[in-house]
MARFI-188720 format. One record per residue (C-alpha): chain; x, y, z. Coordinates in Angstrom, 1 decimal, always signed. Layout:
N
> chain; u; v; w
> A; X; Y; Z
...
***
This chain:
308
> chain; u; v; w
> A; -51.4; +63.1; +40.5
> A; -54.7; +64.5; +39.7
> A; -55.6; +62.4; +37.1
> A; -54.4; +58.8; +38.5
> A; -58.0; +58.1; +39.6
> A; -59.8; +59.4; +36.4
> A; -60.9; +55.7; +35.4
> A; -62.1; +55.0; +39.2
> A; -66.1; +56.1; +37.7
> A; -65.4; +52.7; +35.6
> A; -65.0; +50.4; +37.8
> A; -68.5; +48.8; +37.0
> A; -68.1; +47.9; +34.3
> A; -65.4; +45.2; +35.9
> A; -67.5; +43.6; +38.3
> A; -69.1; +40.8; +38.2
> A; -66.4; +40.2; +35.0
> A; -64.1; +39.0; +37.6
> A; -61.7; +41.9; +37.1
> A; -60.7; +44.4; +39.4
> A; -58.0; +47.7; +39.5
> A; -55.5; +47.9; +41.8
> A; -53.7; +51.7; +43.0
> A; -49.7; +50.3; +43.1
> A; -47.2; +52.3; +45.7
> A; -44.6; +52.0; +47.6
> A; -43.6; +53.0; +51.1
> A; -40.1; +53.2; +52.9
> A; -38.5; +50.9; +50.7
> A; -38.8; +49.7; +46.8
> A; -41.0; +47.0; +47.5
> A; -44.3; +47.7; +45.6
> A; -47.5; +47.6; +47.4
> A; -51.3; +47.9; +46.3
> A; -55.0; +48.7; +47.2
> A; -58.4; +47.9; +45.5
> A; -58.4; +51.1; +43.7
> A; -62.7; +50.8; +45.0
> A; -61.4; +51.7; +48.6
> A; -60.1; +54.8; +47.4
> A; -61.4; +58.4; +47.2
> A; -58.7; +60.2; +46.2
> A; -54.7; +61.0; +46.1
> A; -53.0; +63.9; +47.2
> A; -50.5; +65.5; +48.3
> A; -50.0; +66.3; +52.3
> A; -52.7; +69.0; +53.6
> A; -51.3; +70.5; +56.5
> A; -51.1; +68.2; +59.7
> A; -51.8; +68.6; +62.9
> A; -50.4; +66.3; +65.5
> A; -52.9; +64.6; +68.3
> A; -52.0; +64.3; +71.6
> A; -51.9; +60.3; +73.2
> A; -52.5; +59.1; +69.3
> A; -51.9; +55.8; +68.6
> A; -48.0; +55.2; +67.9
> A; -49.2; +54.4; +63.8
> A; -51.1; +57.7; +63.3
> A; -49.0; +60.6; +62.2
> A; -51.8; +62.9; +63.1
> A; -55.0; +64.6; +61.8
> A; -55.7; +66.3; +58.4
> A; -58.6; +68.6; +57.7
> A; -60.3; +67.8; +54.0
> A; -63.4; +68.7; +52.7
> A; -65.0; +69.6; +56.2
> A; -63.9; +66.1; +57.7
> A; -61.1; +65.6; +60.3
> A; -59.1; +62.2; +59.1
> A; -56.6; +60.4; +60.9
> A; -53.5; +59.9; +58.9
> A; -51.7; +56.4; +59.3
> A; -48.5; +55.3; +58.5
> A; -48.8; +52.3; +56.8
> A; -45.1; +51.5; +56.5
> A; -44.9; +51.1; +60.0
> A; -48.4; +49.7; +60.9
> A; -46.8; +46.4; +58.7
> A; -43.6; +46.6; +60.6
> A; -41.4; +48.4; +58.4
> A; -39.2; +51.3; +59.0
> A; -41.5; +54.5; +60.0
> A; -42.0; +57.2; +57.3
> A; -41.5; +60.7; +58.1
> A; -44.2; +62.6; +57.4
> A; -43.8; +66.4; +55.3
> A; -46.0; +69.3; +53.5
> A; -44.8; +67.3; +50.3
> A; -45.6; +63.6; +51.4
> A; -48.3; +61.6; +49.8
> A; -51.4; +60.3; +51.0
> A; -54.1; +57.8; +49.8
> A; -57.8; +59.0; +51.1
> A; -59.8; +55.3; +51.8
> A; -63.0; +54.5; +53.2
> A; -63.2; +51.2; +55.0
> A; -66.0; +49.4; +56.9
> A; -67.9; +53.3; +57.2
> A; -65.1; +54.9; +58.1
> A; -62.8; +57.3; +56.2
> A; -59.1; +58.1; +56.8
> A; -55.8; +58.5; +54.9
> A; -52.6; +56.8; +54.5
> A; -48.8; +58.1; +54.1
> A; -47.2; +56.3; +51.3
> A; -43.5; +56.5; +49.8
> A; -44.9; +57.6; +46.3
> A; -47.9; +56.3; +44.5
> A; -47.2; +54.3; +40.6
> A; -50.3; +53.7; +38.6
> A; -53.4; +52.0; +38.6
> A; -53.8; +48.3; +36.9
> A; -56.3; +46.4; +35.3
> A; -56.2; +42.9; +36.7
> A; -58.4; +39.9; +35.9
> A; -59.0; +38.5; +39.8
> A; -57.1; +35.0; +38.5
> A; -54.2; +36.2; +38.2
> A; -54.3; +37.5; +42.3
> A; -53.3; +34.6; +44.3
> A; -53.3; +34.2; +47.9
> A; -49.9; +34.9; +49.6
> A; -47.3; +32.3; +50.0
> A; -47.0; +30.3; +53.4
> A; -44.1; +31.3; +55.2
> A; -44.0; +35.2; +53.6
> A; -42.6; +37.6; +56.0
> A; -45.4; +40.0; +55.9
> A; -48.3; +37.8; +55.1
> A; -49.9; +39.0; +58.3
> A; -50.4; +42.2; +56.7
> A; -51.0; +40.7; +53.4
> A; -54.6; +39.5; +51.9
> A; -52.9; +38.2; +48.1
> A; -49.8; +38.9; +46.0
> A; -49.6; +39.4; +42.2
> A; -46.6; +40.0; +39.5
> A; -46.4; +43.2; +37.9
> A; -43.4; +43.6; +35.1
> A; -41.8; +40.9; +36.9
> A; -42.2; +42.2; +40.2
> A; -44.4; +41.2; +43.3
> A; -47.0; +43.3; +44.3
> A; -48.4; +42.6; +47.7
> A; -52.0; +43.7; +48.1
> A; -52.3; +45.0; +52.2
> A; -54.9; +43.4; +54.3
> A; -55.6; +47.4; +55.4
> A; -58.8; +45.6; +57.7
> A; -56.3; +44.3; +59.6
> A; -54.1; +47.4; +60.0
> A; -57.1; +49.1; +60.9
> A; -58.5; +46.7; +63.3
> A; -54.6; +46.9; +65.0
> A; -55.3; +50.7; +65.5
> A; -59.2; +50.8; +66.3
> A; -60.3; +47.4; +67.3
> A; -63.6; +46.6; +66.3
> A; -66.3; +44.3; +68.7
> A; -67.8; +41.5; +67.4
> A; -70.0; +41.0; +70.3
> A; -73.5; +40.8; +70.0
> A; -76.5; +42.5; +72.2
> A; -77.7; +41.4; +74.7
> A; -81.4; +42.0; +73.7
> A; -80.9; +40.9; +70.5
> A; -79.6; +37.7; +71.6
> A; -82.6; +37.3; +73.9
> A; -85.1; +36.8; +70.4
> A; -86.3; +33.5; +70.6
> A; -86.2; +32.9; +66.9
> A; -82.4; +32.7; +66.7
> A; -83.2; +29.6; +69.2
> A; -83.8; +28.0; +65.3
> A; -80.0; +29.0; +64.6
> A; -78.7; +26.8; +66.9
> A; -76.8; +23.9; +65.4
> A; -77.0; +25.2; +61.7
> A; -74.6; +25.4; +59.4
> A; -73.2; +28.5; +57.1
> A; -70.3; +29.1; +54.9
> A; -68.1; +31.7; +55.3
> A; -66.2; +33.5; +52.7
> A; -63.6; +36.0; +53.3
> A; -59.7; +36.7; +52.4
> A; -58.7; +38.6; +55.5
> A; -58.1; +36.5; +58.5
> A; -59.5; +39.6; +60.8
> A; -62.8; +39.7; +59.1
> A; -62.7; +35.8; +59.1
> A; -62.2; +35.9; +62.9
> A; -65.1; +38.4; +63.6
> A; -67.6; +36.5; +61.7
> A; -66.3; +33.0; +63.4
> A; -66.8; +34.8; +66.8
> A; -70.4; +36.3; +65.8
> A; -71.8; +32.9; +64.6
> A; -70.5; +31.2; +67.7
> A; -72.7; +33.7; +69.8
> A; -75.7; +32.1; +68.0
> A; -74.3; +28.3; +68.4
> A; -73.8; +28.5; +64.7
> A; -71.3; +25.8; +62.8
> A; -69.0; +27.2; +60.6
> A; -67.1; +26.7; +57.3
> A; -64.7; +28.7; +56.0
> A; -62.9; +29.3; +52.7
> A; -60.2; +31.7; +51.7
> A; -61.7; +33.2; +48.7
> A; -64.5; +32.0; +46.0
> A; -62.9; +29.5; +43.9
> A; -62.2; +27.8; +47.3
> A; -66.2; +28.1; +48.7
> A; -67.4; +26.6; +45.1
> A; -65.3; +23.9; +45.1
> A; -66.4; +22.8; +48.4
> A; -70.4; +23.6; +47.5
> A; -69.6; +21.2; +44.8
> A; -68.1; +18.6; +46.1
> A; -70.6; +18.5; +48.8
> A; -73.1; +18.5; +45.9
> A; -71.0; +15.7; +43.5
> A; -71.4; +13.7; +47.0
> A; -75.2; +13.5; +46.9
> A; -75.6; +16.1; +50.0
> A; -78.3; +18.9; +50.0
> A; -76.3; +22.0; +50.0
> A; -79.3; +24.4; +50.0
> A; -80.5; +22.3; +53.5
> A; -77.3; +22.0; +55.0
> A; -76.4; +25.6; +54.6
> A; -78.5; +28.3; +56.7
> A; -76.9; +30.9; +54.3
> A; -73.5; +32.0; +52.8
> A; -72.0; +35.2; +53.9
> A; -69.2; +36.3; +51.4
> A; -66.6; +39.1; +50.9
> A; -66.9; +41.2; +47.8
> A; -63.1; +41.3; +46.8
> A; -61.2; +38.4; +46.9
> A; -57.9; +36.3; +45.2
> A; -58.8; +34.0; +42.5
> A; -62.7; +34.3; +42.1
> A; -64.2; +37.5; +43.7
> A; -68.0; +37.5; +45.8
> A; -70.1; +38.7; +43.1
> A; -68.5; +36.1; +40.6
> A; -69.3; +33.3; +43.1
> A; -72.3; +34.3; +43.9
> A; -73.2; +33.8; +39.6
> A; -71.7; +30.7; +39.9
> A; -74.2; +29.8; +42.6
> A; -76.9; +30.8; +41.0
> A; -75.9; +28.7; +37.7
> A; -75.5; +25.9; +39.6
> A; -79.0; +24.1; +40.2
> A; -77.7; +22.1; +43.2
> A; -76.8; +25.1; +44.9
> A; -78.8; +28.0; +43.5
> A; -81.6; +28.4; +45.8
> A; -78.9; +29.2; +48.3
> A; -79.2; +32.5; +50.5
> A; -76.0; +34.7; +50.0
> A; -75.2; +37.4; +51.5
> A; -72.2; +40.2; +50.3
> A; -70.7; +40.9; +53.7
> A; -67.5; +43.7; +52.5
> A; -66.2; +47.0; +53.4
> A; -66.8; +48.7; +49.7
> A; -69.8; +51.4; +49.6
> A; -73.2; +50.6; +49.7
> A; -75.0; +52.2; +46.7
> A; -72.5; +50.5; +45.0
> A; -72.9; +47.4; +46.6
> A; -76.6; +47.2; +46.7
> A; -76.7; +47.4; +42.4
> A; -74.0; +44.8; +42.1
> A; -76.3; +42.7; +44.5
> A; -79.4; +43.1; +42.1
> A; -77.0; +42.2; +39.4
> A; -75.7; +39.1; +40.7
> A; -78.4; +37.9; +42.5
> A; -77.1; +38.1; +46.2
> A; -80.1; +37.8; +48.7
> A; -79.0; +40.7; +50.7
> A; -76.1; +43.2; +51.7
> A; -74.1; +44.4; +55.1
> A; -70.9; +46.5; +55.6
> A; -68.4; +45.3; +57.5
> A; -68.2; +44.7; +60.2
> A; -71.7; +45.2; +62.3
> A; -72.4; +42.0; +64.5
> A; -76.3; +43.3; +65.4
> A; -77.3; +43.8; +61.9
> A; -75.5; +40.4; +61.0
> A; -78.1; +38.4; +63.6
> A; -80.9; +40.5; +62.2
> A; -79.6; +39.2; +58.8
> A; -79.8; +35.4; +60.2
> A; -83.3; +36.2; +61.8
> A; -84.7; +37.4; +58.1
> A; -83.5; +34.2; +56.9
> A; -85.0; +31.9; +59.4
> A; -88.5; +33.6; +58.9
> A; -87.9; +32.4; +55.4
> A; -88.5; +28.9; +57.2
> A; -91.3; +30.0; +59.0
***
């Protein structure tokens, strides 16, 4: 188990090429289930764990690693399957997630895959767990359901997406009022948080499920005669997504020049430093972890003094 995340200090190289790797496992059952393998630290077996009193019915308890105190989640059961019982031989995958790090009890982990982000396609309408799902692939002739884990995590630690009062009170988000973005995200929880943050600022919205979806409509607004780079204040993406992932749409933008000079900006829960050199790369304007509403209106205000 050591050694499944040796080609994790690769991943690099597959950004921006479209491709991604996904950590496969399974929980209480046989279906197989996956992670960006980016959101993951490291795999290992159980460290000794110590139960919490009042803990939230999903977390098994707390493990000690490395000088940090995580919770450990059981993510069978936080996607309404069959609880897993935890033991000193279990498994659990380390993550980090919007700033936060904490681990997850899985049924066994597979392998890690190389995927190109076409082949990930959005979960079918009517899928029993596509509430906990973000896409689904096929692996050997088997379904692989990728785990929204932003929405598990919200579920267990809601996040705000209120805004400040004081920063509200800034007269130049007065500007904001009645403009326009496009939003970009897979996960219906980060979707929502955004939606409720822009309405705050009397922002219109757009949304699209995942890139291939936001280009199509950039274009089309574009094949119609309509100034894209007007009409939009700015576009606010998610890094990893079904079909065309963030940084691949935000080329794509940029080769477009009807919609080049647009403002983007890579909203995701992956790492920073990593972030901020695949946003020099691809030419994104600018960079935020999810999910901080404050620092998303003092995004908005750096783009209106753009205007100024």
């Amino acid at each position: 188990m050591a050694g499944i995340l040796d080609s994790v200090n690769q991943r690099t190289q597959l950004v921006g090429a479209n491709r991604l790797e996904i950590l496969m496992f399974r929980l209480a059952g046989r279906q197989l289930f996956a992670i960006n393998v980016f959101k993951v630290q490291e795999v290992l077996q159980m460290p000794k764990l110590t139960l919490m009193p009042q803990r939230h019915p999903f977390v098994c308890g707390v493990v000690s690693l490395r000088g940090q105190t995580l919770p450990v989640i059981d993510l069978s059961q936080a996607i309404g399957m069959r609880a897993q019982v935890p033991s000193e031989t279990s498994t659990i995958i380390v993550t980090e997630y919007n700033r936060s790090v904490q681990a997850f009890l899985v049924g066994g982990v597979e392998r890690i895959l190389n995927l190109n982000w076409e082949a990930v396609m959005p979960p079918p309408t009517g899928a029993g767990r596509q509430h906990y799902l973000t896409a689904i692939t096929k692996v050997d002739d088997q379904i692989v359901e990728v785990i929204d884990v932003e929405k598990v995590l919200s579920e267990i630690s809601p996040m705000s997406s209120k805004i400040s009062a004081d920063k509200l009170e800034d007269p130049l988000l007065e500007k904001a009022r009645g403009r326009e973005v496009l939003l970009v995200d897979d996960s219906r929880v980060a979707m929502n948080q955004l939606k409720d943050t822009m309405a705050q600022l009397d922002i219109q919205t757009h949304s699209a499920g995942d890139g291939l979806k936001a280009l199509n409509l950039l274009q089309k607004w574009a094949d119609a005669g309509i100034d894209v780079q007007e009409k939009l204040l700015m576009v606010i993406t998610d890094a990893e997504m079904p079909e065309m992932d963030g940084y691949r749409l935000t080329t794509e933008i940029r080769n477009d020049p009807r919609l080049k000079g647009l403002y983007v900006v890579m909203h995701t829960s992956l790492s920073g430093s990593f972030n901020e050199a695949m946003v020099k790369k691809v030419g994104c304007d600018d960079f935020l972890s999810k999910f901080q509403p404050d620092k998303l209106v003092e995004m908005v205000r750096q783009r209106l003094l753009l205007d100024e």
